[in-house]
Every structure is written in C-alpha cells, then in structure tokens.
C-alpha positions as CSV (number, residue, x, y, z in Angstrom):
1,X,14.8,101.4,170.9
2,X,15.1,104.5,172.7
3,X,18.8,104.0,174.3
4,X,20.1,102.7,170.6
5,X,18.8,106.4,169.2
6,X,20.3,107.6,172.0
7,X,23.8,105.5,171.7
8,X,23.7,106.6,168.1
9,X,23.6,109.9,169.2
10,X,26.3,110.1,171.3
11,X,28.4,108.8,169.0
12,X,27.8,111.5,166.2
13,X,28.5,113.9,169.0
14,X,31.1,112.3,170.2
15,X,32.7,112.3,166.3
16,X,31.8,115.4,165.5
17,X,35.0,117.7,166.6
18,X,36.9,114.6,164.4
19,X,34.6,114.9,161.2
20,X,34.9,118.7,161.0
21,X,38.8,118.6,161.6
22,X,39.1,116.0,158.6
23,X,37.1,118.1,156.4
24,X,39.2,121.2,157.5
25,X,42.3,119.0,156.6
26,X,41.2,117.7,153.4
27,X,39.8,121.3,152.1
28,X,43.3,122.9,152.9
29,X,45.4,119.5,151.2
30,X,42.5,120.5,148.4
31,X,43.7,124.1,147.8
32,X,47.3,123.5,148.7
33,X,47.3,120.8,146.1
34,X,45.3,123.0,143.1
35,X,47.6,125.7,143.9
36,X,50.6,123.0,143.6
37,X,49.9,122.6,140.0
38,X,48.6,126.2,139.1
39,X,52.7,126.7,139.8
40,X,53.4,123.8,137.5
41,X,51.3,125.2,135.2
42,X,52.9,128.4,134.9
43,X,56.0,126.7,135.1
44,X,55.4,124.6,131.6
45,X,54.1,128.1,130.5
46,X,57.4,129.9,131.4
47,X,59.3,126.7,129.4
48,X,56.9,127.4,126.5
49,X,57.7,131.0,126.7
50,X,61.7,129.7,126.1
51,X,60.5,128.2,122.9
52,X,61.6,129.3,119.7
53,X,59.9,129.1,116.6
54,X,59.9,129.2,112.5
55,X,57.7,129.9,110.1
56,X,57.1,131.0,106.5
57,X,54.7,132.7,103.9
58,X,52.9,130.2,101.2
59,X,52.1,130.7,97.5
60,X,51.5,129.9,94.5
61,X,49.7,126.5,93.4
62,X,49.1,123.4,95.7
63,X,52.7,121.6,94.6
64,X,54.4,124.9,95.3
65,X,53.0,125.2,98.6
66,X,54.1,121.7,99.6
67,X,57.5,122.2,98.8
68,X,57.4,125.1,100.9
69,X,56.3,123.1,103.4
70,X,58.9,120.0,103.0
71,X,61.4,122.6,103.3
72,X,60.3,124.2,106.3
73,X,60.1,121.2,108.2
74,X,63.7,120.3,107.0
75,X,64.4,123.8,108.6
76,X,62.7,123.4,111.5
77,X,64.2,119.9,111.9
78,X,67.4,121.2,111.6
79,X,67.1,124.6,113.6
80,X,65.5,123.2,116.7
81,X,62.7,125.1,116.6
82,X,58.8,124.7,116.5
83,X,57.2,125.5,112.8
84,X,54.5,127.5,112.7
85,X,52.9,125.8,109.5
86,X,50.3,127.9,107.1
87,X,47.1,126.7,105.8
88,X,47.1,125.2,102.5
89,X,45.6,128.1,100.2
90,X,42.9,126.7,98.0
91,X,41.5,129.0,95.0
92,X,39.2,127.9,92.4
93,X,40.6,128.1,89.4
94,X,43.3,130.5,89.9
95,X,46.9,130.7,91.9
96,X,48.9,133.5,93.9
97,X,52.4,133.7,92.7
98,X,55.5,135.0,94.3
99,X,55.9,138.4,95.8
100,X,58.6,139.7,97.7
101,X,58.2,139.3,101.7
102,X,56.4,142.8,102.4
103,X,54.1,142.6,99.7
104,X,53.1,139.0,100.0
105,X,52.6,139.5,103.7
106,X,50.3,142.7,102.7
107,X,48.3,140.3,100.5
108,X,47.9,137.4,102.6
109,X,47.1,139.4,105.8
110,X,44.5,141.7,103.8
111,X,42.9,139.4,101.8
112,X,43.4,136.0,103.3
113,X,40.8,136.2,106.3
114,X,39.8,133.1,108.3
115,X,35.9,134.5,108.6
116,X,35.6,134.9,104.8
117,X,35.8,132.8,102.0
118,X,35.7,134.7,98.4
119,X,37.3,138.0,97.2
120,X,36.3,140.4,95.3
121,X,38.5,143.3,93.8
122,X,36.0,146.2,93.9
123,X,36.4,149.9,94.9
124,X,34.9,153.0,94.6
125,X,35.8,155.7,92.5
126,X,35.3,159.5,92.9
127,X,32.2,159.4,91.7
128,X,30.8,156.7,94.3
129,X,30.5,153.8,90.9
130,X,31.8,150.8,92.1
131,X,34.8,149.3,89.7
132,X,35.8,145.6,89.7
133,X,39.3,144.7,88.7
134,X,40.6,141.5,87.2
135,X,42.2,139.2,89.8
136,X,45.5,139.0,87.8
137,X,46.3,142.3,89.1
138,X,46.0,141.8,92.7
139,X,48.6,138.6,92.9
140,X,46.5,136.3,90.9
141,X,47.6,134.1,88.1
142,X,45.3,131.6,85.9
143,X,42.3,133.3,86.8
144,X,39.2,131.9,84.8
145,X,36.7,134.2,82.7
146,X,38.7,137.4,83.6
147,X,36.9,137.1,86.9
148,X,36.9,139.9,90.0
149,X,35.7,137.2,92.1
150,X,37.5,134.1,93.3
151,X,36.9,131.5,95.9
152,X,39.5,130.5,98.1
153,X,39.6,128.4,101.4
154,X,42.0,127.6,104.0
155,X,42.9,123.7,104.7
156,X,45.2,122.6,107.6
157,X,48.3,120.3,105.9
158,X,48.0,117.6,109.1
159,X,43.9,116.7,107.5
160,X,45.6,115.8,104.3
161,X,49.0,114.4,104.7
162,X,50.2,111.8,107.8
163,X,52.1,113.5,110.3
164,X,52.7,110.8,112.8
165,X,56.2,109.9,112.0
166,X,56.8,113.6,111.9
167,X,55.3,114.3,115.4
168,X,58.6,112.2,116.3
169,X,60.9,114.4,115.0
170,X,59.9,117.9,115.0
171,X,56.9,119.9,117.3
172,X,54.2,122.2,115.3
173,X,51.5,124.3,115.4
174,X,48.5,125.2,112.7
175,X,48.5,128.7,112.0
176,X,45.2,129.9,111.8
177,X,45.2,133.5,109.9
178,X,48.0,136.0,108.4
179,X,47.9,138.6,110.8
180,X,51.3,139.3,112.2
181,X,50.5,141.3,114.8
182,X,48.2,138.0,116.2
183,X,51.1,136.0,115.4
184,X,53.6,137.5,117.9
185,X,50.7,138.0,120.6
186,X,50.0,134.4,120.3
187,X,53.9,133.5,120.9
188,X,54.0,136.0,123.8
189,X,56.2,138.3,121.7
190,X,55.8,141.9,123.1
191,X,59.4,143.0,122.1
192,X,60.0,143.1,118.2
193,X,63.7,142.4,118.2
194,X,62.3,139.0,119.4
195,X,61.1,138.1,115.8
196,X,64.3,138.0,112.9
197,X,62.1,138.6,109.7
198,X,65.4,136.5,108.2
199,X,64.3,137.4,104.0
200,X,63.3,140.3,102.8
201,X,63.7,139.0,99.6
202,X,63.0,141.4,96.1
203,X,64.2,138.1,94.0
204,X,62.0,135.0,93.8
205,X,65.3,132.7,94.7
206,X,67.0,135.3,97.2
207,X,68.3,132.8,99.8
208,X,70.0,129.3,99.6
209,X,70.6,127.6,103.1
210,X,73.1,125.1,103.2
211,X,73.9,122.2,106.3
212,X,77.4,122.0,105.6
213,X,79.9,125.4,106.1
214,X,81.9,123.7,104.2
215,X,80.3,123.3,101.1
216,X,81.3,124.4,97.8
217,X,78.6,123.8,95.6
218,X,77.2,127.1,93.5
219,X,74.5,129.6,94.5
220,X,73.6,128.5,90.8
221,X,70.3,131.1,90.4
222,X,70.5,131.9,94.0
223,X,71.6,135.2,95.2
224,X,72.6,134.7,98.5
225,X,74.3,131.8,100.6
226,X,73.7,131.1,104.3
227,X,74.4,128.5,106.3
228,X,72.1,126.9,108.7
229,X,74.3,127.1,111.8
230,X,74.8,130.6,112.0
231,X,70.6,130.9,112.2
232,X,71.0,127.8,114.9
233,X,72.7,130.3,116.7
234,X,70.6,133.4,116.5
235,X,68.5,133.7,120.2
236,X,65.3,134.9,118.7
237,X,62.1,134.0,119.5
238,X,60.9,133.8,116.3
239,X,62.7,133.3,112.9
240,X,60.0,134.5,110.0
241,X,61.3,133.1,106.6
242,X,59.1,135.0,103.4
243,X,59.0,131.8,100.4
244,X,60.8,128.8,101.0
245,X,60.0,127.5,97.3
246,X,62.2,125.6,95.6
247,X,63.2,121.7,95.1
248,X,66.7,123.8,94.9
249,X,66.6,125.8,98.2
250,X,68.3,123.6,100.7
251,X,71.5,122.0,99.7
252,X,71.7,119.2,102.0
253,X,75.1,117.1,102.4
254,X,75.6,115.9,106.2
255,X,75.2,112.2,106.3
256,X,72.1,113.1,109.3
257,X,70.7,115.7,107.1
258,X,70.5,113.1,104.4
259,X,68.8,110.1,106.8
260,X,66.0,112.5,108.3
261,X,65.3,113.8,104.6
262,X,65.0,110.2,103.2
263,X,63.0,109.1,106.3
264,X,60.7,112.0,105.8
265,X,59.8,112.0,102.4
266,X,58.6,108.4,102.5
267,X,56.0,109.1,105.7
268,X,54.3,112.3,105.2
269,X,52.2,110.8,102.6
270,X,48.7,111.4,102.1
271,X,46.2,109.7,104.1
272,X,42.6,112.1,103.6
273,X,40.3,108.8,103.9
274,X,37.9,110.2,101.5
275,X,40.6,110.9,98.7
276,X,42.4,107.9,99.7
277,X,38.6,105.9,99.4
278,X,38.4,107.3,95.6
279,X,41.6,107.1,94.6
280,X,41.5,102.7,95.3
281,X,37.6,102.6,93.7
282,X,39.5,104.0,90.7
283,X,42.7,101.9,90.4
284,X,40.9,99.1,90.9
285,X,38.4,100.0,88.3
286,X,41.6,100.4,86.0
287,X,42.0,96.8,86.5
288,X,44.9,97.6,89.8
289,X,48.5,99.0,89.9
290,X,49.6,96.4,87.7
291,X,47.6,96.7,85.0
292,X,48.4,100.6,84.3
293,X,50.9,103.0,83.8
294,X,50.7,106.7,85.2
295,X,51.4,109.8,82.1
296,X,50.9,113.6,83.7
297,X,51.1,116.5,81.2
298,X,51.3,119.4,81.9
299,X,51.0,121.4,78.8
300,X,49.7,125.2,80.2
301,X,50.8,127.5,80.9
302,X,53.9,129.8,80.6
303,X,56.6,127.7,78.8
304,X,54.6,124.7,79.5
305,X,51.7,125.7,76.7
306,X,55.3,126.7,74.3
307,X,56.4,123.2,74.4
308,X,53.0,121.1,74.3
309,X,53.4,119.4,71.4
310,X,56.8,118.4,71.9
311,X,56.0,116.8,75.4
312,X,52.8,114.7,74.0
313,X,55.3,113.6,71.0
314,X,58.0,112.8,73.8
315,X,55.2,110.6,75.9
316,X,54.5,108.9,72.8
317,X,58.1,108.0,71.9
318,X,59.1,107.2,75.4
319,X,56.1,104.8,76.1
320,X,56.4,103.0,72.6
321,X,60.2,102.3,73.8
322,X,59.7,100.7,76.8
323,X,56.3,98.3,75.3
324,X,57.1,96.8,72.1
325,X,54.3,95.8,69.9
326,X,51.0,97.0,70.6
327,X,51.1,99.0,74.0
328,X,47.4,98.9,74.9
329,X,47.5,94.8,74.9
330,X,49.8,95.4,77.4
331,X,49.1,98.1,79.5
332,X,46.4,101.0,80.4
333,X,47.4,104.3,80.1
334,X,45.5,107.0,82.7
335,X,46.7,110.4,82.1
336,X,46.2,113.4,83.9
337,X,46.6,116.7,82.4
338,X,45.6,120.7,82.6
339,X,43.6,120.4,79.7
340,X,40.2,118.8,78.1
341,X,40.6,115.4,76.4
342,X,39.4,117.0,73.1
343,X,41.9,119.2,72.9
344,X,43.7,119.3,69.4
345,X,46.9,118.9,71.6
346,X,46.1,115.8,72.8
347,X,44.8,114.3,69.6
348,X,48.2,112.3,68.6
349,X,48.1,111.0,71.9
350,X,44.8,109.7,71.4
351,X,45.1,108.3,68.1
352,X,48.7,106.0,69.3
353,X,46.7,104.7,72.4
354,X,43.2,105.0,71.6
355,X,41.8,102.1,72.9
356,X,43.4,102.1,76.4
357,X,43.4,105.4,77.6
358,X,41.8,106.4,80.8
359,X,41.3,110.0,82.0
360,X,39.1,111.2,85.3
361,X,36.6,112.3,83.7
362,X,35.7,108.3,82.9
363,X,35.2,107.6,86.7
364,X,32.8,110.9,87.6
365,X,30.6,108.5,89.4
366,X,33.8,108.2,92.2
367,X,34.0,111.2,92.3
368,X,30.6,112.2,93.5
369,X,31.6,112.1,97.5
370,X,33.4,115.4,97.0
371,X,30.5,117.6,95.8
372,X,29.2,117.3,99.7
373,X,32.2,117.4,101.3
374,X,32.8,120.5,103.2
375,X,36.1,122.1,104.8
376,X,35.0,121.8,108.4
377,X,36.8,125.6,108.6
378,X,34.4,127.7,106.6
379,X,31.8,125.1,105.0
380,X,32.9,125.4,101.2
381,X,32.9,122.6,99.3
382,X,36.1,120.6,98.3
383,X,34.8,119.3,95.2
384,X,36.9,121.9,92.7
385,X,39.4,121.9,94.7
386,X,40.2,118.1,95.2
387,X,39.8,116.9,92.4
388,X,43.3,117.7,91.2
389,X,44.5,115.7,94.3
390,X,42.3,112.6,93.2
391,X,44.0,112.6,89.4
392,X,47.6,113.1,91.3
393,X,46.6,109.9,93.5
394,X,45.2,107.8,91.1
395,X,48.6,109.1,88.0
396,X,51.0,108.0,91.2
397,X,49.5,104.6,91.2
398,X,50.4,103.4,88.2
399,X,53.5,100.8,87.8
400,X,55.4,102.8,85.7
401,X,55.1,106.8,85.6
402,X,55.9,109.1,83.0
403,X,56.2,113.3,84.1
404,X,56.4,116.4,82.5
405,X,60.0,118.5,83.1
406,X,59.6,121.2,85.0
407,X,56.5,120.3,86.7
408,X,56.4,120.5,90.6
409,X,53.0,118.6,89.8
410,X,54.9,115.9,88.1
411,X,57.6,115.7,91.0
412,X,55.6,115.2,93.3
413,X,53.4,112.4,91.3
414,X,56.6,110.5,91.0
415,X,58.0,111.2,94.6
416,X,54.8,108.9,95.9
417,X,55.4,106.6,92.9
418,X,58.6,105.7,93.6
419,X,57.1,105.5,97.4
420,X,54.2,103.5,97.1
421,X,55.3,101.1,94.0
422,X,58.8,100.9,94.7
C-alpha cells in the first residue's frame, strides 16, 4: 500500500512541469482566441458603421401611417438602405395631421415620449393659474369632448403586421423615440453633413419620387419631381424623409419595381394572434366568408360628413345591383363605419337591409380579450385602440367588399380583400 502511494506520487511529480505548461498553453490559445474575435467584432462594427440608412416622420390616423410605411420600405427597397421604421402612434379618439418637417419633428420629439403615455396641453400664465388648451390646437384633429387631455401609445409595426417575407428583401430597425439628437448617436453620426434631411416640405404633397428618369407622367398635385437614382447616389449616412403619405407618392414603372411591390403587398399582412383570434370567432359567427359581404362607410369627417347621404344611397344602389331579389336571403351584410348604428344617416341603410345586417357592436362578447390586453411598451390598454383594427379585419373578410372613395381606411380594407379572398 505504501509503494502504490508512493508510485502515485511520483508520477504527479513527475507530470507536474507537463500539467502547468498545458494550462500555460491553453490560457494563452484562451486570450489570443477572445481577443481574435474582439477584432472581428469591431470589424462587423466598422461594416455597420458603412451602413446607410432611411427613415421618416409618421402622422395622422392609423391608414395614413401605414401608407407611410409601405412607401418607405419601397424606398428603402429601392435605395439600398436600412429603414429606420417609427412606432405606430396610437391616440384615443383623436389623430395628428400633417405639418411641415420642422414642425412635425418639434411635435413628435416634444410630446411623443417613450416614458409617458398621455398629454396634457396646460401652462401657466403670468399670474401662476394653470390654463388648459384644446388639443386641436397643438396638431390634433378629431379630438373628443374638446379635451386637453389625450392618450396616446407607441406600437412597433413588426407586432402587428408579418415581416418575414420582408426580412428577405430589405434590413430594419424599430425606432424607439423622436429625439434626433438620439437618433444620429445611435447611428454613430457625430458629423451632421452625414444626415441629408432630403424634405423640408411647407406643402402636404411637396415631393414625388419616381424609379424611372425617364418618365413622363405629371407631378399632378405634387410640387416637386425627383428621381430615385440621384438619392441612390448621394453618400450620406443617413437620408431623413419628413411624410411619405400618399397612395400617389411613388410612381413606380420598372418592371422590378413592379414585381417587389406586388410581392410585398400580398405578405406584410396582419398576423397579431389576438386580433387575428377575434376577427375568425367573428366571421365564423357571421355564418364564414361566404356567407357575407364587407360595406365600410366612412361618413365623418371633412368632405366625408358633406357627402354622407349620398354614399349610404350609393351602397344601397350598388348592392341591390349586383343581388337581385331580396338581398338578405342571399347574403349578410357587416358594415363598419365611424358612426353609431342609430344614427339618422344610417337609417335608409337600415330599413333596405334590416334583417341581415351585422355591425361590431353585435359580437362585444369577442371582443372582451382586448380590455386586458396591454402594449408590453408602456402597459396601456389596447382595447380603444384595436378595436378599429378588429372591424377592418372582420369588413376585409367578406366575399365581396364595398368602400368609401377617398378613404385610405377603405383602401386598405380592400387591398387584404382582394388578398385574402381572391
């Protein structure tokens, strides 16, 4: 026993110099190794730092926003560049509208704060009495009960719509506040001819961008024509675009142009499980997508609330056309509209299709997931707020769909029609 303790011992001994020279070889492979891809690391940080990038200022309702956002990624598509995509801006029960670039920029980065949810347009007079101003006169249209107070929320587009064909075809990054000073920091931007603020738009359609140098088709009620390869070519970091609004901005001819935009539209569709959950309890309770037709009005609003009785005459009319006979022993009807269903607007509407007409206010018991769902950003709840969303699902659904002219709300109803039923 005591010459195998002893042999054991030796050995160690014996290995010792070997074990400490291994370790000493291993620790320095260890550290030469880390420090291998600490360089690689600030290499894919240099090749970031060669990135360039786009981005834009939202406003106005949810629709508008989107169209924004369908044109910047055609931009960014086009351009070669990484878009810097805005929140969705949720209010209850009001909008921003347009303003040019400066002052929308003021409002968004003032007012706008990731930390804070709700507004209120007080200030102090010389007399230290606190005064509270309508929200219409700070960039606010549609606000309810003449309120100084209005609740907003921030919403990242990728947790509503299906990005995963996108990811394919362009690269982007969630912007999380409207600070520009944070913006540049964040894109390693310490030199401001870096960032081309590209409109400094005083008109509301300043800028029309065209894929083709060639083209010849009209500025129409756009004041100023450029064309998408000259800002291919500009070298700075950053191009900041101010609105991007308008189903009208981009004229798009080139034959790739066309396939990526066709391809597009058809993906990004929206895939939020809890309003895609509702939306099927609700068509099914309709009796499915065959069993109904779709009928948005939109009948506030600006010339909108002018025309109201002529668009619920021209549903009427257009829906007795294409169902001869009786149209309810055909055919639902769900509409969706701006207004209450006992509004005197909506009474001839009522009285033509009175026994097959379907509005969400019939399925609030769907509808009841939404009063506890939070935005996982700031904790307010998404019940006001997506609720239009639901009614724009469940109107899309429908085999046939009737719009209202004009309405970007109405576009887009029948741009995920034509997707999903056709």
């Amino acid at each position: 026993m005591f010459f195998k303790k002893t042999r054991i011992l030796f050995i160690f001994i014996f290995l010792s110099p070997f074990i400490f020279t291994f370790l000493i070889i291993s620790l320095t492979f260890y550290s030469i190794k880390n420090d291998y891809f600490y360089e690689s690391d600030n290499s894919n940080n240099l090749a970031i730092n060669k990135e360039k990038y786009l981005t834009y200022l939202p406003h106005s309702g949810f629709s508008n926003q989107r169209i924004e956002l369908e044109n910047a990624i055609f931009l960014a598509w086009f351009l070669n560049r990484t878009l810097i995509i805005p929140p969705i801006l949720f209010f209850e029960g009001a909008a921003t509208f347009w303003q040019s670039y400066d002052k929308l920029y003021n409002f968004l980065a003032q007012n706008i704060l990731p930390n804070r949810n709700q507004l209120k347009f007080c200030s102090k007079n010389e007399k230290n009495n606190t005064k509270c101003v309508h929200g219409s006169g700070l960039g606010f249209r549609g606000v309810r009960n003449k309120s100084s107070i209005i609740t907003y929320t921030m919403y990242n587009w990728d947790e509503l719509l299906d990005f995963t064909s996108l990811k394919h075809h362009i690269k982007y990054i969630n912007r999380q506040d409207f600070n520009y000073e944070n913006l540049l920091k964040s894109l390693h931007i310490y030199d401001s001819s870096e960032a081309y603020n590209l409109t400094k738009d005083e008109n509301r359609y300043q800028q029309r961008y065209y894929d083709n140098a060639t083209s010849t088709i009209k500025l129409n009620n756009f004041k100023e024509r450029v064309n998408l390869i000259d800002l291919k070519q500009r070298s700075e970091k950053l191009l900041h675009f101010a609105s991007v609004f308008s189903s009208f901005r981009i004229v798009r001819q080139l034959p790739e142009s066309k396939k990526f935009w066709n391809k597009f539209i058809k993906k990004i569709l929206p895939n939020n499980p809890i309003l895609i959950n509702i939306t099927e309890k609700i068509v099914a309770e309709i009796g499915g997508t065959n069993n109904f037709i779709g009928v948005h009005a939109r009948l506030e609003g600006n010339s909108f609330l002018k025309n109201h009785n002529n668009t619920v005459q021209s549903f009427i009319k257009r829906i007795k056309e294409d169902f001869e006979g009786d149209v309810c022993l055909k055919t639902n009807i769900f509409l969706a509209t701006d207004i209450k269903r006992d509004n005197i607007v909506l009474q001839p509407f009522f009285q033509t299709f009175s026994s097959c007409i379907y509005m969400l206010d019939n399925f609030n018991g769907f509808l009841e997931p939404l009063k506890f769902f939070k935005n996982p950003r700031d904790g307010v709840i998404m019940y006001e707020l997506f609720v239009p969303l639901v009614d724009l699902l469940v109107v899309s659904k429908g085999n046939k769909f009737y719009g209202t002219k004009g309405s970007t709300f109405s576009s887009y109803a029948k741009q995920l029609h034509n997707t999903w039923i056709r």
